[in-house]
N, CA and C atoms as a LAMMPS dump frame, in Angstrom:
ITEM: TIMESTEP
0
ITEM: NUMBER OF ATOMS
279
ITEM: BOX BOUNDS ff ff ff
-5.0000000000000000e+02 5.0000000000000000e+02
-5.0000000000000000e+02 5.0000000000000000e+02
-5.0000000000000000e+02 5.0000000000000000e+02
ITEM: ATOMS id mol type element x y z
1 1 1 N 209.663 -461.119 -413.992
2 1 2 C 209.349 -460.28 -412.866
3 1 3 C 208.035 -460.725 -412.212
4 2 1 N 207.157 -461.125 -412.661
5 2 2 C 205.515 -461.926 -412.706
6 2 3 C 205.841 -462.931 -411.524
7 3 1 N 206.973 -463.852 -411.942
8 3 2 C 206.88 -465.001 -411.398
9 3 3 C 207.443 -464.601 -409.641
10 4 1 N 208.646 -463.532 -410.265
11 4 2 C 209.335 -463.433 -408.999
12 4 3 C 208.071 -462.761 -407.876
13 5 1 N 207.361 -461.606 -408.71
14 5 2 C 206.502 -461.081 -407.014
15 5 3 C 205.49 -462.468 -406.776
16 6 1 N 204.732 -463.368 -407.735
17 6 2 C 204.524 -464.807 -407.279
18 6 3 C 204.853 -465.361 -406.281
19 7 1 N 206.135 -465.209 -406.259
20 7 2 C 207.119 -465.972 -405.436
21 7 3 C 206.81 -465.535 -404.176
22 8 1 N 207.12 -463.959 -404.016
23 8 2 C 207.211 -463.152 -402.498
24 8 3 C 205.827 -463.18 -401.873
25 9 1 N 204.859 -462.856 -402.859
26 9 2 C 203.467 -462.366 -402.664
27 9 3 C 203.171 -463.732 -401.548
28 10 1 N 203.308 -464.884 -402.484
29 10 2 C 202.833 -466.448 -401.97
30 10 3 C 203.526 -466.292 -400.468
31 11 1 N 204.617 -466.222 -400.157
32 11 2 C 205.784 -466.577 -399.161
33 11 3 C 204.964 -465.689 -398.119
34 12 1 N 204.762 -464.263 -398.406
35 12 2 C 203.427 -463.453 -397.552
36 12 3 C 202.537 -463.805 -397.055
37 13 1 N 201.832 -464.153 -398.252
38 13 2 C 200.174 -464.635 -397.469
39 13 3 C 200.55 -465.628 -397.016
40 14 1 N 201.154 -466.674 -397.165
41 14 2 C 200.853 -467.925 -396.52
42 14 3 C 201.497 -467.879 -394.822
43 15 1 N 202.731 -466.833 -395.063
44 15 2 C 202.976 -466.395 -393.9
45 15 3 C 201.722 -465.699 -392.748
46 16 1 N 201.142 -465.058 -393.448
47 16 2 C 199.989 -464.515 -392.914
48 16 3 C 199.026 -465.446 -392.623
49 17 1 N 198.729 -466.274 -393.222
50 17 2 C 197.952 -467.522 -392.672
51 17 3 C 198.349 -468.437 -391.883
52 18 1 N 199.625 -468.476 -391.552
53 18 2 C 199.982 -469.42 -390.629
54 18 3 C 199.693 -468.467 -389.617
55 19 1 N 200.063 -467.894 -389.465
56 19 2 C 199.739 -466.414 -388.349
57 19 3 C 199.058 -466.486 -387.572
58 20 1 N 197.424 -466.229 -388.181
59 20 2 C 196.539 -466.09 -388.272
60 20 3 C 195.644 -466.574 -386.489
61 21 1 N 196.414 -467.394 -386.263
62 21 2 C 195.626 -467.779 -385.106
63 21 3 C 196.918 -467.681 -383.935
64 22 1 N 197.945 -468.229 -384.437
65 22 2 C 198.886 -467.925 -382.787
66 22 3 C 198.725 -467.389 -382.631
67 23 1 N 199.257 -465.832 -383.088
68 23 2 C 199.503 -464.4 -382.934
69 23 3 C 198.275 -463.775 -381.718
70 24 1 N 197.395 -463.587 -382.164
71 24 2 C 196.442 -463.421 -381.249
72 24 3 C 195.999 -464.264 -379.921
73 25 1 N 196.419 -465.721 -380.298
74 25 2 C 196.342 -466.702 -379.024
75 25 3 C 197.845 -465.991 -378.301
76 26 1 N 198.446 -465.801 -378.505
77 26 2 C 200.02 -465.213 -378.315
78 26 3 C 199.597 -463.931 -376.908
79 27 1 N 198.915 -463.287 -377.841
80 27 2 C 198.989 -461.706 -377.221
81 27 3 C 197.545 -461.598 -376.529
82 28 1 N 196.462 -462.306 -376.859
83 28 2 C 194.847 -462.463 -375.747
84 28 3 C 194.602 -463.745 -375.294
85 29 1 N 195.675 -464.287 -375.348
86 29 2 C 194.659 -466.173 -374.31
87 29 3 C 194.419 -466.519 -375.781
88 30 1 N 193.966 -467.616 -374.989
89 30 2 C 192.877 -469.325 -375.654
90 30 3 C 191.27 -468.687 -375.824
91 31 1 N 191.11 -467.639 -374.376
92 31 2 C 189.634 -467.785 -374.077
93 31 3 C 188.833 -466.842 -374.931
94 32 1 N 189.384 -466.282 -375.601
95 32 2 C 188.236 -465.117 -376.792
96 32 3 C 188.918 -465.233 -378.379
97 33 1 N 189.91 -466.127 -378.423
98 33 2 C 190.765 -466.697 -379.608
99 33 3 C 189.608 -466.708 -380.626
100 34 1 N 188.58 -467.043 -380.559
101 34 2 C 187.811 -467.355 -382.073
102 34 3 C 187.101 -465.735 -381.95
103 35 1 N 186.647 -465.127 -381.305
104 35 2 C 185.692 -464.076 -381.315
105 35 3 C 186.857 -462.83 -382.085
106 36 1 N 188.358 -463.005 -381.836
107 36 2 C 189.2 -462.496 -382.18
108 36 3 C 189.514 -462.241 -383.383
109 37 1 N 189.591 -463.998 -383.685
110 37 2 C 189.748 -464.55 -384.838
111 37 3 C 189.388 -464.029 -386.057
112 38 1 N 187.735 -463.913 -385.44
113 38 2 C 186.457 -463.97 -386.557
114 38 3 C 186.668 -462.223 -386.571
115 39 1 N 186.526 -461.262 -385.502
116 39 2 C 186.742 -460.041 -385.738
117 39 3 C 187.893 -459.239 -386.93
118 40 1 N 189.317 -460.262 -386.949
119 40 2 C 190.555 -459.734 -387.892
120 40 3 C 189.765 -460.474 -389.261
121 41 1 N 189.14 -461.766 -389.487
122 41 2 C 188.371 -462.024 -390.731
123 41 3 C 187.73 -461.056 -390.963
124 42 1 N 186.377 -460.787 -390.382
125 42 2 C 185.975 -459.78 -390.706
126 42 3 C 186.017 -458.713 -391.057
127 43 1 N 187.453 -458.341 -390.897
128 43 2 C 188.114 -457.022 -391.132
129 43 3 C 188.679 -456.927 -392.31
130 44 1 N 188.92 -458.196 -392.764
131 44 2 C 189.49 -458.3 -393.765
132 44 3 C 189.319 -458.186 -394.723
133 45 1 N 187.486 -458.956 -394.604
134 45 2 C 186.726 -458.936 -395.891
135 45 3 C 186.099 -457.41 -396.013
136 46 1 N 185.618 -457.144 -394.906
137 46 2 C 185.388 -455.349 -395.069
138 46 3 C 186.231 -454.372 -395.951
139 47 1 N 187.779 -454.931 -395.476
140 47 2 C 188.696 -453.77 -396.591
141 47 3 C 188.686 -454.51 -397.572
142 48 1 N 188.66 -455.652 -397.83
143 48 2 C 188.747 -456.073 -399.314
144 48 3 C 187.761 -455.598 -399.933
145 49 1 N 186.479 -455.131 -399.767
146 49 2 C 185.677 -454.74 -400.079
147 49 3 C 185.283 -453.384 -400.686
148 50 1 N 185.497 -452.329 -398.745
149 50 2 C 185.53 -451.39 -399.337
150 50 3 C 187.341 -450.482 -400.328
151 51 1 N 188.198 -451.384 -400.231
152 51 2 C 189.282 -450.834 -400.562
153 51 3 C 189.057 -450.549 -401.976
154 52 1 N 188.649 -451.448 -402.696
155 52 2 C 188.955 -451.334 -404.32
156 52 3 C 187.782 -450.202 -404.911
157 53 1 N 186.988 -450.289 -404.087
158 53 2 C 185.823 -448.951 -404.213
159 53 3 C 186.16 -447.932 -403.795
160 54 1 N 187.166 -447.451 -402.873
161 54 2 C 187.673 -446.21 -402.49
162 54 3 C 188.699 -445.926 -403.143
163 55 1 N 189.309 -446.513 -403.514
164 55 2 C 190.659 -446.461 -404.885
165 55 3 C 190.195 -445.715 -406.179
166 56 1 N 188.592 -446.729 -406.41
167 56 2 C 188.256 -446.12 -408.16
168 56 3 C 187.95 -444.862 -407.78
169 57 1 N 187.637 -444.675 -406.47
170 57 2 C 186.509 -443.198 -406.586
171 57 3 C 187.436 -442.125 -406.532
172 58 1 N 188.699 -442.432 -405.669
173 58 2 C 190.214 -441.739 -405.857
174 58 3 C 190.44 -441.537 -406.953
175 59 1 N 190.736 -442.715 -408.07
176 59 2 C 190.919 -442.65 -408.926
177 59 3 C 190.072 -441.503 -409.852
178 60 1 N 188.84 -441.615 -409.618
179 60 2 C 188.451 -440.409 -410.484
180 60 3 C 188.402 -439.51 -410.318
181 61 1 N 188.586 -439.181 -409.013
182 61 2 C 188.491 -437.638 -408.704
183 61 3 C 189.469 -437.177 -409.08
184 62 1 N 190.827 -437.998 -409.421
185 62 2 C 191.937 -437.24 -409.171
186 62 3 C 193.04 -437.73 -410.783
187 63 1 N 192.359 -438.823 -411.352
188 63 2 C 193.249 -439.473 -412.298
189 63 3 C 194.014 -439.801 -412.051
190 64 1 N 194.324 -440.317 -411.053
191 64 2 C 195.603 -441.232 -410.958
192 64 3 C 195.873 -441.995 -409.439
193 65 1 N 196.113 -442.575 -409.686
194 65 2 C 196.172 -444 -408.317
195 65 3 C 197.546 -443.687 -407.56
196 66 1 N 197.945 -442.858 -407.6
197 66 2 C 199.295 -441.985 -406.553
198 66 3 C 198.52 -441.988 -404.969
199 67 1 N 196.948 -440.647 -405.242
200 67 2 C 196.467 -440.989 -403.707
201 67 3 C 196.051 -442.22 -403.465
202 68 1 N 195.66 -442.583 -404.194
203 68 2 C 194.699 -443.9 -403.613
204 68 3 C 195.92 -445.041 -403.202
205 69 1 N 197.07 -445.159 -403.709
206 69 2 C 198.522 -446.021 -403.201
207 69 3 C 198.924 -445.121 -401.756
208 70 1 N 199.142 -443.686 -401.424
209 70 2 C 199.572 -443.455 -400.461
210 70 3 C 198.448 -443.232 -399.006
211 71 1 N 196.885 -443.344 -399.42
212 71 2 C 196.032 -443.698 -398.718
213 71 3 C 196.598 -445.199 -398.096
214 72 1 N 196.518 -445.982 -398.971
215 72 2 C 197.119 -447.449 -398.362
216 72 3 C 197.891 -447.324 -397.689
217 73 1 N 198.472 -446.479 -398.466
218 73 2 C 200.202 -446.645 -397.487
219 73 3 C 200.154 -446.367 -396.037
220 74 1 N 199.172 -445.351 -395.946
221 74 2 C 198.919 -444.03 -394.265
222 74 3 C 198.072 -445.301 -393.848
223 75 1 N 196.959 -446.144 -394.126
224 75 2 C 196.634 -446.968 -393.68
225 75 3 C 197.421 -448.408 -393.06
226 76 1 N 198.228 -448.621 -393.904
227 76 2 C 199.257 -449.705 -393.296
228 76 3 C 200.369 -449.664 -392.323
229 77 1 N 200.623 -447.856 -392.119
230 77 2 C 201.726 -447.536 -391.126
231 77 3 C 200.919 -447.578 -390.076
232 78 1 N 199.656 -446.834 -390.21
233 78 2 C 198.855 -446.805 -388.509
234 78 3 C 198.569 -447.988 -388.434
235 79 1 N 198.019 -449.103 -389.326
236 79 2 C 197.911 -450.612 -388.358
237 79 3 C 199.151 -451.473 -387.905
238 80 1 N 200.167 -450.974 -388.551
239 80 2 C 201.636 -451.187 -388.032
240 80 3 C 202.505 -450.714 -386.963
241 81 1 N 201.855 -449.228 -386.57
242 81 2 C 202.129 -448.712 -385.286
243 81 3 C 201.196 -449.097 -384.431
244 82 1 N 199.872 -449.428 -384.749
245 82 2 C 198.761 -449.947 -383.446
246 82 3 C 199.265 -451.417 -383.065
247 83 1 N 199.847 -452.036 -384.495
248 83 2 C 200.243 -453.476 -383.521
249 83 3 C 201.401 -453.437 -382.967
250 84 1 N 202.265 -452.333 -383.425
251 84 2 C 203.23 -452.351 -381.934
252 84 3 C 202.821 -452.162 -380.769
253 85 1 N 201.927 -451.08 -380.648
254 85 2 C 201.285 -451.046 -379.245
255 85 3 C 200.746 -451.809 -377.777
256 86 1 N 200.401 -452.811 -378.864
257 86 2 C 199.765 -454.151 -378.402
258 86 3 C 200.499 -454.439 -377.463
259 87 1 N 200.069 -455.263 -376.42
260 87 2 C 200.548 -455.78 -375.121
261 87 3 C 199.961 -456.951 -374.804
262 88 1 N 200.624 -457.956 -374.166
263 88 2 C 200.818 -459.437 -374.433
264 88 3 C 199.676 -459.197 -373.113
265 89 1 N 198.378 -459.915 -372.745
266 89 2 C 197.5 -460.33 -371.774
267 89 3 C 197.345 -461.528 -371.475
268 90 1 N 198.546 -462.426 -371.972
269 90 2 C 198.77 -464.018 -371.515
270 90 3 C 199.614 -464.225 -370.611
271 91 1 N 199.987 -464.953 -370.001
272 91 2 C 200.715 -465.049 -368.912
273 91 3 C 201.975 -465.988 -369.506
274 92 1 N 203.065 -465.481 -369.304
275 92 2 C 204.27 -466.237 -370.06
276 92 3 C 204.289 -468.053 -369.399
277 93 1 N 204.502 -468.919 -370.236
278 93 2 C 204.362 -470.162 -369.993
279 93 3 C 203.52 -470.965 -370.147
């Protein structure tokens, strides 16, 4: 079972790293592409950061990692409904 989420996890991120830069050249131009860039990095390392510290503190208040999984969860639907939102500011072609 180890190897298999291995498998998916890898197929993810790397998906996510190829990503990483069209997507946003996609939907804002060429011309703020790195300021963009560097803003979703930054974001990244912020929740990596504060995530695992808001989990333990869940965790203790409450004994058990149920809220602190469906916190994630309410967090990943709203950045999943905000990037639907999104609207393409490139000009097709």
């Amino acid at each position: 079972m180890l190897y298999l989420f291995a498998v998916i996890f890898g197929f993810g991120y790397g998906g996510l790293a190829a990503l990483m830069s069209p997507v946003p050249a996609e939907l804002f131009g060429l011309r703020s592409l790195g300021t963009i860039v560097g803003a979703v990095m930054c974001s990244f390392t912020i929740g990596g950061a504060i995530g695992p510290v808001l989990a333990g503190s869940i965790f203790d208040m409450t004994g058990s990692y149920n809220s602190a999984f469906l916190t994630c969860v309410a967090v990943g639907v709203t950045g999943i409904i905000l990037s639907a939102l999104l609207r393409s500011t490139s000009s097709p072609g």
